[in-house]
C-alpha beads as a LAMMPS data file, in Angstrom:
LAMMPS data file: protein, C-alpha beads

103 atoms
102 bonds

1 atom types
1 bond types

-500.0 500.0 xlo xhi
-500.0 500.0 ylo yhi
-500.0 500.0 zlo zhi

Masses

1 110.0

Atoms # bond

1 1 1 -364.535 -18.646 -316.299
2 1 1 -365.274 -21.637 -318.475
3 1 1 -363.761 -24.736 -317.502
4 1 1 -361.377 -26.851 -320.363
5 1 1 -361.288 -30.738 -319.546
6 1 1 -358.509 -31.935 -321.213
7 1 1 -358.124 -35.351 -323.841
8 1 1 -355.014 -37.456 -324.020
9 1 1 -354.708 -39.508 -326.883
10 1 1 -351.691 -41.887 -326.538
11 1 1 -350.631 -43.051 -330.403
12 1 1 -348.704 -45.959 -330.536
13 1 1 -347.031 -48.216 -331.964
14 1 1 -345.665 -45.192 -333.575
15 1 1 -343.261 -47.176 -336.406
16 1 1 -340.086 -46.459 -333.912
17 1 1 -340.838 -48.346 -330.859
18 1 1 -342.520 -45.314 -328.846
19 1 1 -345.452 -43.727 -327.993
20 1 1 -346.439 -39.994 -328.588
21 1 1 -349.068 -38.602 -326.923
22 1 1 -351.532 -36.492 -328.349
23 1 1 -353.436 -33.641 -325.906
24 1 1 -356.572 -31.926 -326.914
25 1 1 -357.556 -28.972 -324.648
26 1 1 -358.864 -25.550 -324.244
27 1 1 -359.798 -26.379 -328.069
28 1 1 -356.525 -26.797 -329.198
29 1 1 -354.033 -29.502 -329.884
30 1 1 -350.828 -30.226 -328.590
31 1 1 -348.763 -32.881 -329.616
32 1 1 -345.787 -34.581 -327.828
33 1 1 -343.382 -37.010 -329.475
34 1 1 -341.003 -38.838 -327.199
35 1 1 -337.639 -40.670 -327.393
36 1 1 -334.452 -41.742 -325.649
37 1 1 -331.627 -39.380 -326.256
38 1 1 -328.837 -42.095 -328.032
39 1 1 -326.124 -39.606 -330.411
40 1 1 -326.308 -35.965 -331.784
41 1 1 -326.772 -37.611 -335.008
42 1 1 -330.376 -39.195 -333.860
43 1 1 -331.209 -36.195 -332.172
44 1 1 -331.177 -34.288 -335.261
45 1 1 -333.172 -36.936 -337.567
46 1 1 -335.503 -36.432 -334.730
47 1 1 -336.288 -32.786 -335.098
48 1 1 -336.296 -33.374 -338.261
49 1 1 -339.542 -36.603 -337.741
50 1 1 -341.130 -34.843 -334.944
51 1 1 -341.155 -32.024 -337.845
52 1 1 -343.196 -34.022 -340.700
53 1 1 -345.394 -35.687 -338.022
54 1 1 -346.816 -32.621 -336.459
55 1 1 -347.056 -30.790 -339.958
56 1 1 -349.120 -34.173 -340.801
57 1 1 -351.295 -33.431 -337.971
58 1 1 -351.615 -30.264 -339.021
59 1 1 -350.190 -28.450 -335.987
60 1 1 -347.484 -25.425 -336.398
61 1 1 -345.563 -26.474 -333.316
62 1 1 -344.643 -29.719 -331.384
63 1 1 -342.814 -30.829 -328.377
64 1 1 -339.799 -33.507 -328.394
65 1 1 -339.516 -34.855 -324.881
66 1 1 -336.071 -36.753 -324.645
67 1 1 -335.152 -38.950 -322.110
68 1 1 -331.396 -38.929 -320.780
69 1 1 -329.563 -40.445 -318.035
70 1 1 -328.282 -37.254 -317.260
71 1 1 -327.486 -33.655 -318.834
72 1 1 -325.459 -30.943 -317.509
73 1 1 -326.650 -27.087 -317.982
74 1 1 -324.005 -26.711 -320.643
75 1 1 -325.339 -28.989 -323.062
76 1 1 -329.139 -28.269 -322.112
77 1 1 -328.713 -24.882 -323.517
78 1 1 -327.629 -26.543 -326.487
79 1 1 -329.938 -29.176 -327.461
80 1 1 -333.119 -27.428 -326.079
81 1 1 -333.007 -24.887 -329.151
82 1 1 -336.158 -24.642 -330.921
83 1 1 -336.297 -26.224 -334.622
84 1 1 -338.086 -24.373 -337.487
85 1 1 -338.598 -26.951 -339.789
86 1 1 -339.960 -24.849 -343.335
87 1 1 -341.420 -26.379 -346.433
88 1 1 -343.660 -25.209 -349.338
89 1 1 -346.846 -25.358 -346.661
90 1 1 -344.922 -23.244 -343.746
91 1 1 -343.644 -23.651 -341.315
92 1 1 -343.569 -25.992 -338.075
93 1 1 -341.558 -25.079 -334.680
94 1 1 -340.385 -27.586 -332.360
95 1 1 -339.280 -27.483 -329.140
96 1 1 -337.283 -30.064 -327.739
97 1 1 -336.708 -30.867 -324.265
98 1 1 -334.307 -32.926 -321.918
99 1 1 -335.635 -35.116 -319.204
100 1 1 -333.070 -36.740 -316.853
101 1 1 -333.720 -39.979 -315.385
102 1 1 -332.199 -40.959 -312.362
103 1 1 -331.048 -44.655 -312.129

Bonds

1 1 1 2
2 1 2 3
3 1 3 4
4 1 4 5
5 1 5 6
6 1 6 7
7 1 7 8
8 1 8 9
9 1 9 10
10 1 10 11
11 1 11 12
12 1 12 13
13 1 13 14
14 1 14 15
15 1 15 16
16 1 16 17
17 1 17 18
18 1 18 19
19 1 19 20
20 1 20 21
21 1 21 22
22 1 22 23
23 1 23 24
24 1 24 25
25 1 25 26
26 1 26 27
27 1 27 28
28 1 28 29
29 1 29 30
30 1 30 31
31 1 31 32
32 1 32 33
33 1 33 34
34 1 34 35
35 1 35 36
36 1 36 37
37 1 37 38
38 1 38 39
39 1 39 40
40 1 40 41
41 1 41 42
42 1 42 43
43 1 43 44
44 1 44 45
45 1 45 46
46 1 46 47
47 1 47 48
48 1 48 49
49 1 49 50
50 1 50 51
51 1 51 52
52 1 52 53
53 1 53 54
54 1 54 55
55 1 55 56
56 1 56 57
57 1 57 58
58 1 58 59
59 1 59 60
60 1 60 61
61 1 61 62
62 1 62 63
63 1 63 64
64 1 64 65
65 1 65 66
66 1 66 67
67 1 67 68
68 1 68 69
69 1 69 70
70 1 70 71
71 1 71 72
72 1 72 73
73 1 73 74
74 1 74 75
75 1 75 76
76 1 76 77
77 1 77 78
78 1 78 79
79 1 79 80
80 1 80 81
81 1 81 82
82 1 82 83
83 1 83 84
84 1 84 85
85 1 85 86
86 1 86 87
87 1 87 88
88 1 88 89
89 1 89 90
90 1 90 91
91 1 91 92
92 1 92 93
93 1 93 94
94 1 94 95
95 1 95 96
96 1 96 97
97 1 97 98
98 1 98 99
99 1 99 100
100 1 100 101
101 1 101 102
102 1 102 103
C-alpha cells in the first residue's frame, strides 16, 4: 500500500476577511472555504462564491465549513444540502457544512 502525505495550503487574505484552506493529497485536491454563519441571505451568496472559487481552481466539488453558535437537527438538514452550481463549463457541487461552537 503506497503511502499519501498530505499538503495544506492555507490562502488568505481571501478578499472577505477569512482563510480557506487548500489540501492536496492522494493526488488530488480538495478545497475548503470557511465562514461564520450570519443570515440565510449570506448563506446563499456563499454557495454561490464558494461556487466560482472552486470552478476557478478548477475543482468539480468544494466544501463550505460554517461556523455557528449553535444549530438544531431541524435546520442542519436544511442548510447542509449540497449546491450544484452549473455554467457553460459544468458543473461544480458543494457541500456545505455546520460547525457549532460552544461559548
Amino acid at each position: 500500500m503506497e503511502e499519501w502525505k498530505a499538503v495544506v495550503i492555507p490562502e488568505f487574505p481571501t478578499g472577505n476577511g477569512k482563510v480557506d484552506i487548500l489540501i492536496k493529497y492522494g493526488g488530488k485536491l480538495y478545497g475548503l472555504e470557511l465562514k461564520s454563519f450570519k443570515t440565510e441571505r449570506a448563506y446563499k451568496e456563499a454557495l454561490h462564491q464558494t461556487a466560482v472559487y472552486g470552478r476557478r481552481l478548477g475543482l468539480k466539488e468544494m466544501s463550505l465549513i460554517f461556523f455557528i453558535e449553535a444549530i438544531d437537527e431541524e435546520n442542519k438538514k436544511k442548510f447542509e444540502t449540497e449546491y450544484i452550481d452549473r455554467d457553460e463549463d459544468g458543473q461544480i457541487t458543494v457541500k456545505p457544512i455546520f460547525v457549532p461552537v460552544l461559548s
